[in-house]
C-alpha positions in Angstrom: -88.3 244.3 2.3 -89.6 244.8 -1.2 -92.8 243.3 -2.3 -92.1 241.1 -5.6 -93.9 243.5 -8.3 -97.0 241.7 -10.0 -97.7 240.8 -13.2 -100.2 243.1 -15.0 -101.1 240.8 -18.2 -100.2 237.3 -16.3 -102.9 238.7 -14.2 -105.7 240.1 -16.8 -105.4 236.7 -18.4 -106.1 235.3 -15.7 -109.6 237.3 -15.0 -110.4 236.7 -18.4 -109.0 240.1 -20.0 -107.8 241.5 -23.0 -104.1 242.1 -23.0 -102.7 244.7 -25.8 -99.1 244.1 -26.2 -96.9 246.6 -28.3 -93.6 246.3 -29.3 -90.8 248.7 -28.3 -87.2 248.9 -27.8 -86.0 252.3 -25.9 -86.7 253.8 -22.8 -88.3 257.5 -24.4 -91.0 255.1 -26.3 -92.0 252.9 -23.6 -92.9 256.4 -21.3 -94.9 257.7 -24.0 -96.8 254.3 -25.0 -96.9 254.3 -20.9 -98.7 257.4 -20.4 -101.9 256.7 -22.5 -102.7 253.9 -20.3 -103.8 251.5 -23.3 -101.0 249.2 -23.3 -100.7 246.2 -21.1 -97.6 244.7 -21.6 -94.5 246.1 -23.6 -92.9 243.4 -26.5 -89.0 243.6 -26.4 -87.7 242.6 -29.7 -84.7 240.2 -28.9 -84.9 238.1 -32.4 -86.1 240.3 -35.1 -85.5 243.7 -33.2 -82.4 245.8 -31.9 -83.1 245.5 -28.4 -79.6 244.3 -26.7 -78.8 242.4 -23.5 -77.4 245.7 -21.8 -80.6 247.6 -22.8 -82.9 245.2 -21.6 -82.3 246.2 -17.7 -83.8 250.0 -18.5 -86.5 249.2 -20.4 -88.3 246.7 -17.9 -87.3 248.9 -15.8 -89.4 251.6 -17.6 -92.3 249.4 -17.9 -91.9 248.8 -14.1 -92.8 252.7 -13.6 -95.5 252.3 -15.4 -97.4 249.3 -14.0 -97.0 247.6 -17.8 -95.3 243.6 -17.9 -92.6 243.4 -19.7 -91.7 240.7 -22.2 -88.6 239.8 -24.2 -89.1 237.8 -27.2 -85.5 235.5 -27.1 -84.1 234.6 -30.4 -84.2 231.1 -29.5 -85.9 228.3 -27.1 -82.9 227.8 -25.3 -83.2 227.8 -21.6 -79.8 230.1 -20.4 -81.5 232.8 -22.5 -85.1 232.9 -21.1 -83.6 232.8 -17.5 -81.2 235.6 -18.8 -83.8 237.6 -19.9 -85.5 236.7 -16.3 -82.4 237.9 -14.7 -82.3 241.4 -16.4 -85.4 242.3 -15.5 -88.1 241.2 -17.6 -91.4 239.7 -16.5 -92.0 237.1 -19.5 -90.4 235.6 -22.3 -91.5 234.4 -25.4 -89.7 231.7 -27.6 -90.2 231.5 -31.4 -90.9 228.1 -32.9 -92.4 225.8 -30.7 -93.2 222.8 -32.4 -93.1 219.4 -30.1 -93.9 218.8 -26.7 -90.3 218.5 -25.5 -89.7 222.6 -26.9 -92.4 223.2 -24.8 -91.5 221.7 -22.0 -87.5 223.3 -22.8 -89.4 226.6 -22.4 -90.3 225.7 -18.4 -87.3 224.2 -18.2 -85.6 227.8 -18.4 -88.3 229.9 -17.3 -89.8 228.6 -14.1 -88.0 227.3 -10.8 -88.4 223.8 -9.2 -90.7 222.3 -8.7 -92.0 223.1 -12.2 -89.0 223.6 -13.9 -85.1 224.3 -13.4 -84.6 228.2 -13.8 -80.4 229.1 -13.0 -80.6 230.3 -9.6 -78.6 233.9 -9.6 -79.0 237.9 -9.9 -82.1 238.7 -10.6 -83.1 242.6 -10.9 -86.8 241.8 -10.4 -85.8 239.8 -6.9 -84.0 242.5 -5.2 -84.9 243.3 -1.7 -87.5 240.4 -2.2 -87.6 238.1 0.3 -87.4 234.5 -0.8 -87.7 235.3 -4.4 -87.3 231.9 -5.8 -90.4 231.3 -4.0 -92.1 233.5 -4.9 -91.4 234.1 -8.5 -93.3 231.2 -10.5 -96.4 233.0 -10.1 -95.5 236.3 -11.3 -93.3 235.5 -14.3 -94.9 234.6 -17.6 -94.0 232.3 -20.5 -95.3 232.5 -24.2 -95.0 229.9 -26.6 -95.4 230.9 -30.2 -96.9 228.3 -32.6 -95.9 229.5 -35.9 -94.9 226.2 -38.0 -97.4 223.5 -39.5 -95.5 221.2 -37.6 -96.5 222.8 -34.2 -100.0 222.8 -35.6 -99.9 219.1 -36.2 -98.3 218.6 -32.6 -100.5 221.3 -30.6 -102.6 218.1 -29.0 -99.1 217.1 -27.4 -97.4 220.4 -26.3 -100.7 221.8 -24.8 -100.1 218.7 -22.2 -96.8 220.7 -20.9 -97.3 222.5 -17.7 -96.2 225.9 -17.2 -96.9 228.1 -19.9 -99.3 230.9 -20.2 -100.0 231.3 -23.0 -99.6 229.7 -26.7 -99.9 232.6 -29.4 -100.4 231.6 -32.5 -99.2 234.3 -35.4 -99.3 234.6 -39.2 -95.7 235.1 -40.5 -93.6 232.5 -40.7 -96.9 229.8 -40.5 -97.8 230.8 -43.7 -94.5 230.5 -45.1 -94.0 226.9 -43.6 -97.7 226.0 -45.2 -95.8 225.9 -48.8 -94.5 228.8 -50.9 -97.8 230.1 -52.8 -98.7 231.3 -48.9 -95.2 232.8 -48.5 -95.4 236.8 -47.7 -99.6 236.1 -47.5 -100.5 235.8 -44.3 -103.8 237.3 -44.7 -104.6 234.3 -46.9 -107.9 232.9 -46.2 -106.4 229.5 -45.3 -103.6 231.0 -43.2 -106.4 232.9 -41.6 -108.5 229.7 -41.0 -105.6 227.3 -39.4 -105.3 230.2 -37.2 -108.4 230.4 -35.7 -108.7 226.8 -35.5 -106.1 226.4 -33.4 -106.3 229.4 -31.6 -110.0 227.2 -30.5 -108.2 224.3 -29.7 -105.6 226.0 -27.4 -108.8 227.8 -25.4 -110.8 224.1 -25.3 -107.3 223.1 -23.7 -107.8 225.4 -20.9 -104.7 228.2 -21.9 -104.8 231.7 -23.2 -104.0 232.3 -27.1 -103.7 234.9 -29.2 -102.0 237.0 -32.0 -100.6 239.6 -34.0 -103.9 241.8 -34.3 -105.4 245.1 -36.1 -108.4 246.6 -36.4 -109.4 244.1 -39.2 -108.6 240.7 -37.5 -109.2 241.6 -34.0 -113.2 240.5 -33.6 -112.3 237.4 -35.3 -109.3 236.4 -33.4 -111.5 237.5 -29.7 -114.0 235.6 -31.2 -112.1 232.2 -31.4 -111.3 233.0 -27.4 -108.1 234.6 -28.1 -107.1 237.6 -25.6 -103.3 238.4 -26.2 -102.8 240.7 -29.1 -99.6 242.0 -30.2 -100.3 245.5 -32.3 -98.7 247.8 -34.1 -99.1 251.3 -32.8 -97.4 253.3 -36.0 -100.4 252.7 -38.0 -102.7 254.5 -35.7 -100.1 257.8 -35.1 -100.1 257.5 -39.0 -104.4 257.3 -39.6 -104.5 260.3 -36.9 -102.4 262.5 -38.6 -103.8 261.7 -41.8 -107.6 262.3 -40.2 -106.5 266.0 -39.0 -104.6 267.0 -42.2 -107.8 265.9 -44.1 -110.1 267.6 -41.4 -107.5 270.6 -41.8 -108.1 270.9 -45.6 -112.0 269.9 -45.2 -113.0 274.1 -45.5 
């Protein structure tokens, strides 16, 4: 029989390690992002990106070749899609918009099998050949919350008493659009900066991992305020390269 395949950033967060999430949608990219050995876990775009359900099987797949967690972010906090996702063959899920304890607690719900929450028992591509699967997999699969409203902000206390989740990530976006509309399409904004760190403090003081969108000029702050999941961009640093050696190119 198989052996059910672990979870390489369920289980750096667990040691206390950095996880460096990018986010890709075909099979090609994922091999190449693969093969440099930086990234830990591979973001499927499922709400803002053109990843589809009948893709989803190859590119975990992919990720499973090269040792990397993969994770679909779901377009919403609905439990038949975070155990379809589980199904196809991802290793995580992330929801969009948590914001009380009982979406929280929705999230496990979908995600995670009795006893700690009531995941459709079915086909799933990660169980094959495993023996007692449903067993087993609670402690490999992973489960992100995003905290991205005001309102989640103001309820974190409660939803960090729900059971189950990973990890809460807290990112810019659409928190500084729900903070009022001279912090819409700012979320570098000093105050949007701030309520992020804060709660990325509280969420650590609460005993979970945290974390969020990152780049070489947020990074030491968000690791400083404990966080240790980072989602990054990887275009920007193909596009400074290739800058760097034109300019070294035309240095003489």
């Amino acid at each position: 029989m198989a052996e059910l395949r672990a979870n390489r950033a369920k289980h750096m967060l667990k040691r206390g390690e950095t996880v460096i999430a990018v986010s890709c949608t075909d099979t090609d990219t994922v091999d190449t992002l693969g093969s440099t050995g930086a990234v830990d876990l591979i973001w499927i775009e499922m709400e803002h990106g053109s990843a589809t359900w009948s893709q989803l099987s190859d590119i975990s797949r992919a990720c499973d070749l090269w040792g990397m967690t993969s994770l679909v972010r779901v377009n919403n906090n609905d439990p038949w899609l975070v155990g379809r996702a589980l199904d196809r063959g991802a290793q995580a899920v992330v929801v969009p918009h948590v914001n009380t304890k009982e979406e929280a607690q929705r999230l496990v719900t979908g995600g995670k099998f009795a006893p700690v929450g009531m995941r459709g028992i079915g086909g799933s591509r990660q169980g094959l050949g495993v023996a007692d699967y449903t067993r087993k997999a609670n402690d490999e699969i992973m489960l992100i919350a995003l905290i991205e409203d005001v309102v989640a902000v103001d309820n974190l206390d409660e939803i960090l008493t729900v059971e189950g989740i990973d990890c809460f990530m807290v990112v810019p976006g659409d928190l500084s659009q729900s903070m009022g509309p001279e912090y819409l399409g700012r979320p570098d904004h000093p105050e949007v900066q701030s309520l992020i760190e804060e709660s990325m403090k509280k969420i650590v003081a609460a005993g979970y991992a945290t974390g969020s969108t990152a780049n070489d000029d947020n990074i030491g702050r968000w690791t400083n305020a404990g966080g240790r999941m980072f989602l990054c961009g990887y275009q920007g640093y193909i596009s400074s390269g290739l800058k760097g050696l034109r300019e070294k190119s035309n240095s003489k």
